[in-house]
PDB file of N, CA, C and O in Angstrom:
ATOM      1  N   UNK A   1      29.105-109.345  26.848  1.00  0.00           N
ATOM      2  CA  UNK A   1      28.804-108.810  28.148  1.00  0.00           C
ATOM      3  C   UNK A   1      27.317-109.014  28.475  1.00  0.00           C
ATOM      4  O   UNK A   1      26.933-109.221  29.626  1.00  0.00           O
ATOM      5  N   UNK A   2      26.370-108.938  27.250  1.00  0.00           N
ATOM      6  CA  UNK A   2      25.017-109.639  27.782  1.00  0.00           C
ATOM      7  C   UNK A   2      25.038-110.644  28.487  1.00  0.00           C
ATOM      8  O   UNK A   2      24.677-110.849  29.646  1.00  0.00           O
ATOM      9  N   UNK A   3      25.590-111.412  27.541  1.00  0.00           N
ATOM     10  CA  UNK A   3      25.400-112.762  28.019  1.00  0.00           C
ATOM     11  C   UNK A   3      26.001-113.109  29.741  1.00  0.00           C
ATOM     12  O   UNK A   3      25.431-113.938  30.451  1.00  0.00           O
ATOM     13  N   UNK A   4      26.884-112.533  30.077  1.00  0.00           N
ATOM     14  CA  UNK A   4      27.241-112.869  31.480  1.00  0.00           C
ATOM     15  C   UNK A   4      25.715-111.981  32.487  1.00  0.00           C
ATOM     16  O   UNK A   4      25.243-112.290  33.581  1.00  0.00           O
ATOM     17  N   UNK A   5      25.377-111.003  31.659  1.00  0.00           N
ATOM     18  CA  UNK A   5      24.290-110.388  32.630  1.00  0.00           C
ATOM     19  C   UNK A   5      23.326-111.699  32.694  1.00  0.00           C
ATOM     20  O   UNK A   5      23.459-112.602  33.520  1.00  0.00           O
ATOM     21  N   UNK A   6      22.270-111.644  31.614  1.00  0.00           N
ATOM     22  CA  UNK A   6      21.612-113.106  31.312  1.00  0.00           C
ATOM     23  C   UNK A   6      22.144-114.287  32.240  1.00  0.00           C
ATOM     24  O   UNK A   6      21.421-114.814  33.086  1.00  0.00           O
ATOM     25  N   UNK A   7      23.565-114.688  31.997  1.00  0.00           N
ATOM     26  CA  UNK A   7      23.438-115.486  32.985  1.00  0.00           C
ATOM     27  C   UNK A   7      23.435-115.302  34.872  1.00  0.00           C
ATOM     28  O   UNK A   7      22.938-116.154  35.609  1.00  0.00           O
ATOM     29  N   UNK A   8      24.096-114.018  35.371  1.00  0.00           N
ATOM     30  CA  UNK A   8      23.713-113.629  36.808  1.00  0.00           C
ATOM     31  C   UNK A   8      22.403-113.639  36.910  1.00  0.00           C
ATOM     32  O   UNK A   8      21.986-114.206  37.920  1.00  0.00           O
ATOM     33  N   UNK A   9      21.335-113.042  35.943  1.00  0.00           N
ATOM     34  CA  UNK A   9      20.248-112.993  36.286  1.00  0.00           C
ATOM     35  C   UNK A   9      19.623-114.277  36.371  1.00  0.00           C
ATOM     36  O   UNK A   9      18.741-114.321  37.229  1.00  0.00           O
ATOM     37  N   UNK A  10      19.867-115.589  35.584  1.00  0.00           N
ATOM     38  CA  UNK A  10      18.879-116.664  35.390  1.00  0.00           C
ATOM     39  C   UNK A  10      19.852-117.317  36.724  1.00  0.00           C
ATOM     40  O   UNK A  10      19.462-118.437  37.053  1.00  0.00           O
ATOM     41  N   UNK A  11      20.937-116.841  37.457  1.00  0.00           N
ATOM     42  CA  UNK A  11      21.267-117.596  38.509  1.00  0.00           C
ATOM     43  C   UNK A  11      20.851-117.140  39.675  1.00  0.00           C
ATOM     44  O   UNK A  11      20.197-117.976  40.298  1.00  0.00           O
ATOM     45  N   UNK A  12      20.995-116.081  40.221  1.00  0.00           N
ATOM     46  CA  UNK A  12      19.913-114.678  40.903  1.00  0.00           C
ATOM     47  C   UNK A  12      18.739-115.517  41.074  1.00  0.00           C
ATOM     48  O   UNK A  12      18.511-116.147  42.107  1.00  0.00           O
ATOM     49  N   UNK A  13      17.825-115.512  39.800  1.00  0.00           N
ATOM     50  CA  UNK A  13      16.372-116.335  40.113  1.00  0.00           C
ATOM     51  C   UNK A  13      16.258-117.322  40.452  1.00  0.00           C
ATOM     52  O   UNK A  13      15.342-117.607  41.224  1.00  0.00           O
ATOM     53  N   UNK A  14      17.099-118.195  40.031  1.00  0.00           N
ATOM     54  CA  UNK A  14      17.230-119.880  40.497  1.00  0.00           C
ATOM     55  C   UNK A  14      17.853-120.121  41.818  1.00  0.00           C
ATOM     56  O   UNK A  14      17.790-121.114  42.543  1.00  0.00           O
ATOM     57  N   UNK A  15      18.396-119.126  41.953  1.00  0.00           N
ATOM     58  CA  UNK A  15      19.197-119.353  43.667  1.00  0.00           C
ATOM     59  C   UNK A  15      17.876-118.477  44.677  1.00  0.00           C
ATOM     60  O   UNK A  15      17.953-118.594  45.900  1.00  0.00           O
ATOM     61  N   UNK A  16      16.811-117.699  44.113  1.00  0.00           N
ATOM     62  CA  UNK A  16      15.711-117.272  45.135  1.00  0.00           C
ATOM     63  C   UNK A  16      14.811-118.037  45.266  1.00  0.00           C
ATOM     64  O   UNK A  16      14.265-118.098  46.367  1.00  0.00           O
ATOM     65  N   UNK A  17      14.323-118.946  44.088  1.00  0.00           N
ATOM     66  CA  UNK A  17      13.331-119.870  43.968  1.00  0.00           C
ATOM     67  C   UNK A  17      13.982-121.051  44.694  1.00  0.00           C
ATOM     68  O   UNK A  17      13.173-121.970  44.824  1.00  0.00           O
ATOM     69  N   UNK A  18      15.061-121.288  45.152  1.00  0.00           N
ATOM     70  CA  UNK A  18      15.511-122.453  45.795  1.00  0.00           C
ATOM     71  C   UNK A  18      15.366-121.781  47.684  1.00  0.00           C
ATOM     72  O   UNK A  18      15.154-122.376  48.741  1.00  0.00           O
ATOM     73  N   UNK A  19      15.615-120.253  47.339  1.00  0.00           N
ATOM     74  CA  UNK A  19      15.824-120.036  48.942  1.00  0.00           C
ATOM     75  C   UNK A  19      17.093-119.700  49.410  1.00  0.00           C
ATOM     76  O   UNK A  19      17.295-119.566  50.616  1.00  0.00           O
ATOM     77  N   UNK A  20      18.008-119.544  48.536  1.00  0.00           N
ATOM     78  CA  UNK A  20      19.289-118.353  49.066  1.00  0.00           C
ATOM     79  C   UNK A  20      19.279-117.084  48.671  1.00  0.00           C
ATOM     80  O   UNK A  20      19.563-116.653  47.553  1.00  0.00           O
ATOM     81  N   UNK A  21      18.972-116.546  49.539  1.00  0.00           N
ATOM     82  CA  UNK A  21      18.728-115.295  49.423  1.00  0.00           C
ATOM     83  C   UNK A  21      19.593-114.112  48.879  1.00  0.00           C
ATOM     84  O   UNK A  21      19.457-113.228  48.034  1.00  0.00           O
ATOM     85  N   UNK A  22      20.693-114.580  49.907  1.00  0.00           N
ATOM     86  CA  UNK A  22      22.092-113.821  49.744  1.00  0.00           C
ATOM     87  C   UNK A  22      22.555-113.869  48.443  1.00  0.00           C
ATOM     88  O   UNK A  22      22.935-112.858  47.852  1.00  0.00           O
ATOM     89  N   UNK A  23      22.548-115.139  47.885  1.00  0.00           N
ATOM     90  CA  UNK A  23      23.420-115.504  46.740  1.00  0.00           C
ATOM     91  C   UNK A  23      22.274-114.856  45.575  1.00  0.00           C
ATOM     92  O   UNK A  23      22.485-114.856  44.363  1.00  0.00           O
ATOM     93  N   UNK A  24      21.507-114.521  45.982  1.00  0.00           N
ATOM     94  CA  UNK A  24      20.212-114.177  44.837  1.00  0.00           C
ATOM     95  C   UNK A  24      20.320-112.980  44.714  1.00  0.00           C
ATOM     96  O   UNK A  24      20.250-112.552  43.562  1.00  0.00           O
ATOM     97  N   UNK A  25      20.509-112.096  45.726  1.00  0.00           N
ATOM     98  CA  UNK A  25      20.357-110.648  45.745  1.00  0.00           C
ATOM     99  C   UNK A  25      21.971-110.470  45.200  1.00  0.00           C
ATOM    100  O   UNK A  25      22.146-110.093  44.041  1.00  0.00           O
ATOM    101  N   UNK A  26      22.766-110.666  45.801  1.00  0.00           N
ATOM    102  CA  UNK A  26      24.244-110.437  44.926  1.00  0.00           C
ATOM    103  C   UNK A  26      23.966-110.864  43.298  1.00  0.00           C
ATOM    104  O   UNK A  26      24.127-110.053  42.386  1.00  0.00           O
ATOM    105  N   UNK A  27      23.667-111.808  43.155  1.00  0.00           N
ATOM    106  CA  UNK A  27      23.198-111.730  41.529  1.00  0.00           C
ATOM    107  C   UNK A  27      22.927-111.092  40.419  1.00  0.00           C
ATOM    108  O   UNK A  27      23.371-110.724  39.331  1.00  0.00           O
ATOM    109  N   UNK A  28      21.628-111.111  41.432  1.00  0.00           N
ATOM    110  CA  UNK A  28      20.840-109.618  40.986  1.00  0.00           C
ATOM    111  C   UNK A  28      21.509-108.299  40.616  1.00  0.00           C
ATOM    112  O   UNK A  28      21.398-107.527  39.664  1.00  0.00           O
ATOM    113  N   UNK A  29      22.279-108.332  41.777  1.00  0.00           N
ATOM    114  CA  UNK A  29      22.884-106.497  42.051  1.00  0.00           C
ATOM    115  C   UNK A  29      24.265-106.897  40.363  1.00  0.00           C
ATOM    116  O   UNK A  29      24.540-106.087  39.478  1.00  0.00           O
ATOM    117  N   UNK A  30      24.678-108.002  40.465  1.00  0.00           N
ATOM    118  CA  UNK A  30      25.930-108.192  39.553  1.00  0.00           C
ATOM    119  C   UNK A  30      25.505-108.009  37.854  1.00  0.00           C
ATOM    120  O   UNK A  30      26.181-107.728  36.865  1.00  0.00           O
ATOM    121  N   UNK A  31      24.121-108.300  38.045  1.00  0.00           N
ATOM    122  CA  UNK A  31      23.236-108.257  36.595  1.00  0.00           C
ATOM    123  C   UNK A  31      23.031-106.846  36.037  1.00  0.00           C
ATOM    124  O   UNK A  31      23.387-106.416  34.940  1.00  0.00           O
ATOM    125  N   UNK A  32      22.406-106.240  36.989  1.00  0.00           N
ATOM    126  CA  UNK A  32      21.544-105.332  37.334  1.00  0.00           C
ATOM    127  C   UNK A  32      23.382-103.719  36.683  1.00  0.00           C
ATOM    128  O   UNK A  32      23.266-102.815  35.856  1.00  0.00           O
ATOM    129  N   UNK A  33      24.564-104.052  37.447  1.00  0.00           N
ATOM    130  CA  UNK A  33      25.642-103.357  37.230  1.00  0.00           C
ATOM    131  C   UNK A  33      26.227-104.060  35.847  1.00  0.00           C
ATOM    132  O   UNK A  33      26.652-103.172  35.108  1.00  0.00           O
ATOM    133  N   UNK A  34      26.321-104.875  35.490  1.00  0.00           N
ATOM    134  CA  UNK A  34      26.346-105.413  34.206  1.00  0.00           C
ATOM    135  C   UNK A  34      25.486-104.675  33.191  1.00  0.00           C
ATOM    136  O   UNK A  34      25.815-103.576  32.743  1.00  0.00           O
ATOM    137  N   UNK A  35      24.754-105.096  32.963  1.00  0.00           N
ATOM    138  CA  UNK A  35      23.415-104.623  32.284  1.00  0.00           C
ATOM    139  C   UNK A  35      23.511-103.153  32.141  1.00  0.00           C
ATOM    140  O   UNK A  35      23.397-102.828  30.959  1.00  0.00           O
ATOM    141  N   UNK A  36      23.675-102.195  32.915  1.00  0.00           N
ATOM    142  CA  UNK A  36      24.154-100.956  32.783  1.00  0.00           C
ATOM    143  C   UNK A  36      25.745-100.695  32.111  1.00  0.00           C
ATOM    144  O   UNK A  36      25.954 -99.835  31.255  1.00  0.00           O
ATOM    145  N   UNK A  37      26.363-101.223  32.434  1.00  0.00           N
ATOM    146  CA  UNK A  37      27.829-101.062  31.603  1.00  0.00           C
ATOM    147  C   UNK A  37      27.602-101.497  30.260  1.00  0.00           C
ATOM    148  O   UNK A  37      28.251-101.020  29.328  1.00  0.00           O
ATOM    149  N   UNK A  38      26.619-102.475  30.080  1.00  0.00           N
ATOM    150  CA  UNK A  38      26.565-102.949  28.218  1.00  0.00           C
ATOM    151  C   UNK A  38      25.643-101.733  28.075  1.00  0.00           C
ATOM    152  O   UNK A  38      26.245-101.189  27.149  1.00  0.00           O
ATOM    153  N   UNK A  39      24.818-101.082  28.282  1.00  0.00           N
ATOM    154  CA  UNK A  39      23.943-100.327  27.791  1.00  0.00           C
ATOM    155  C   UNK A  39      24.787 -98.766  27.413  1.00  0.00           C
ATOM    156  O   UNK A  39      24.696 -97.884  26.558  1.00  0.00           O
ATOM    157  N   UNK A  40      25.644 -99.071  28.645  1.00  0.00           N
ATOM    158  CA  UNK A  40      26.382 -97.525  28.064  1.00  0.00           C
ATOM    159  C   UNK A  40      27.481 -97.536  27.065  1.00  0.00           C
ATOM    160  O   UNK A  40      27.869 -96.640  26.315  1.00  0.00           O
ATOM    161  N   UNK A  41      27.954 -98.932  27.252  1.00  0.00           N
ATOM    162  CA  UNK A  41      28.899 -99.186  25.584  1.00  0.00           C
ATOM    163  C   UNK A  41      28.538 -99.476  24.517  1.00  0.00           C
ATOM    164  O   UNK A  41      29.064 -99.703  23.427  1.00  0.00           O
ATOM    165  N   UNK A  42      27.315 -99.444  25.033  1.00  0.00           N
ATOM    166  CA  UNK A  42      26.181 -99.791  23.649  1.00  0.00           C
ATOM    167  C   UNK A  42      25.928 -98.155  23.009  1.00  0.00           C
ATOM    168  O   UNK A  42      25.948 -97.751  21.846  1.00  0.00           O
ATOM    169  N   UNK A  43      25.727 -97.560  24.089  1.00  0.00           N
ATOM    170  CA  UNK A  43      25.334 -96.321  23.396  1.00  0.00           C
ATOM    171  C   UNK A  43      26.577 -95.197  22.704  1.00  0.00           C
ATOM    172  O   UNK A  43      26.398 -94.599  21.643  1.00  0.00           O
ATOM    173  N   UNK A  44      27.466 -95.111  23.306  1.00  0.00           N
ATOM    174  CA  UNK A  44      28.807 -95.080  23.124  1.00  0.00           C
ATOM    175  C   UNK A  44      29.434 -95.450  21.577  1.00  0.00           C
ATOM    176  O   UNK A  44      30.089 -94.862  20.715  1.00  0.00           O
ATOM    177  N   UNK A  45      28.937 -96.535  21.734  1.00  0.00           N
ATOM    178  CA  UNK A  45      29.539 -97.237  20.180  1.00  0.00           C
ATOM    179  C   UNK A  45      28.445 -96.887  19.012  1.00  0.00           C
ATOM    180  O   UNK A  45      28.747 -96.611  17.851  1.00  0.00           O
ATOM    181  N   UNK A  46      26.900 -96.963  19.629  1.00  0.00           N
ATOM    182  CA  UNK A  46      25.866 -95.732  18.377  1.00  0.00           C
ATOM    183  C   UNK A  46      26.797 -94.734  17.940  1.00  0.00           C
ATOM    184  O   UNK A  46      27.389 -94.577  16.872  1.00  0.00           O
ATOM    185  N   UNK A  47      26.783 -93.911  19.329  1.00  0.00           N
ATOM    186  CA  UNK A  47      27.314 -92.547  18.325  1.00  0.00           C
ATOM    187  C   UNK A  47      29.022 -92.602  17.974  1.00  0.00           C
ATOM    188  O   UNK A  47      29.257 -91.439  17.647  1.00  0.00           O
ATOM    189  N   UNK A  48      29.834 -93.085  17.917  1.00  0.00           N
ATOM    190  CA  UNK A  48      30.935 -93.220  17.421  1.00  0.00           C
ATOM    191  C   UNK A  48      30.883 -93.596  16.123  1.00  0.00           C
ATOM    192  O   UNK A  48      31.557 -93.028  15.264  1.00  0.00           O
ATOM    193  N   UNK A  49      30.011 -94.669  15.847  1.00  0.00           N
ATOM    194  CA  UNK A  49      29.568 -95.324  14.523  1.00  0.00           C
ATOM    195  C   UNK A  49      28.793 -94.268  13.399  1.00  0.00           C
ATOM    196  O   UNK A  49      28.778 -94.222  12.169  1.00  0.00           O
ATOM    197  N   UNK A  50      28.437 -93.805  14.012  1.00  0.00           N
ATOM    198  CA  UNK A  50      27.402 -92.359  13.347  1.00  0.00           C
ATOM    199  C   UNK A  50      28.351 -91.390  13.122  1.00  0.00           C
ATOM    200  O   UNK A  50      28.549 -91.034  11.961  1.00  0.00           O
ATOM    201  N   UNK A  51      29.029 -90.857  14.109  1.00  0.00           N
ATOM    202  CA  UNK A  51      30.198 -89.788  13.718  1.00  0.00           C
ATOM    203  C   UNK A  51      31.499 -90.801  12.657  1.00  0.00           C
ATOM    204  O   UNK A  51      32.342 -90.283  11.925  1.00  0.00           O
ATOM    205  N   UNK A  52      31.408 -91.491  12.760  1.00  0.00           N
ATOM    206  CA  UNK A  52      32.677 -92.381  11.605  1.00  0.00           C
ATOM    207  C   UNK A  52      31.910 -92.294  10.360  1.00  0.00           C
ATOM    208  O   UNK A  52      32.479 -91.800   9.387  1.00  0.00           O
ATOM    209  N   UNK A  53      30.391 -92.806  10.219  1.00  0.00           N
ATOM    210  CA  UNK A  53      29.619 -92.621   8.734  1.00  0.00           C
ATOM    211  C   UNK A  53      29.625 -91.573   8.733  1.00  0.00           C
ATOM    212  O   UNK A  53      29.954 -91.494   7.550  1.00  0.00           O
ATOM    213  N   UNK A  54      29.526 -90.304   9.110  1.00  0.00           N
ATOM    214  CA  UNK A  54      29.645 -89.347   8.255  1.00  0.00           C
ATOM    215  C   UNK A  54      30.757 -88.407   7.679  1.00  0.00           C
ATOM    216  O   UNK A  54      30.844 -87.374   7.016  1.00  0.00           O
ATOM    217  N   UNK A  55      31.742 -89.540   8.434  1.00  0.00           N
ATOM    218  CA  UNK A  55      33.460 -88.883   8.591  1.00  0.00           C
ATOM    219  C   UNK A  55      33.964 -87.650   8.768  1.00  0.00           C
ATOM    220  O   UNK A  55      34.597 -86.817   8.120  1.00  0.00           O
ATOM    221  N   UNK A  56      33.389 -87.810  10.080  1.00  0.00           N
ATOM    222  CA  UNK A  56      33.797 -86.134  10.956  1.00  0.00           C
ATOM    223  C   UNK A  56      34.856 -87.170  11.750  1.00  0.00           C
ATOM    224  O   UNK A  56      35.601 -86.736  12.629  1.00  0.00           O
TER     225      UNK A  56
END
């Protein structure tokens, strides 16, 4: 799931530095909601992993 963020974002930038705007800011916003969903299954899966090592 990084990796699809990583890539909206390096397309986001390359589509503003060319001058589409639209297609840049949707990017962005697709990265930007990405990037938040890995961070919270990221954190999610910390503490699950932590409550399994200590086998509660």
């Amino acid at each position: 799931m990084l990796h699809y963020t990583l890539v909206f974002l390096v397309l986001g930038l390359i589509a503003a530095l060319l001058g589409f705007t639209g297609i840049a800011g949707a990017s962005i916003e697709i990265a930007k909601v990405l990037f938040f969903v890995f961070l919270v299954l990221f954190v999610v899966s910390l503490v699950m992993g932590r409550r399994r090592s200590r086998g509660i």
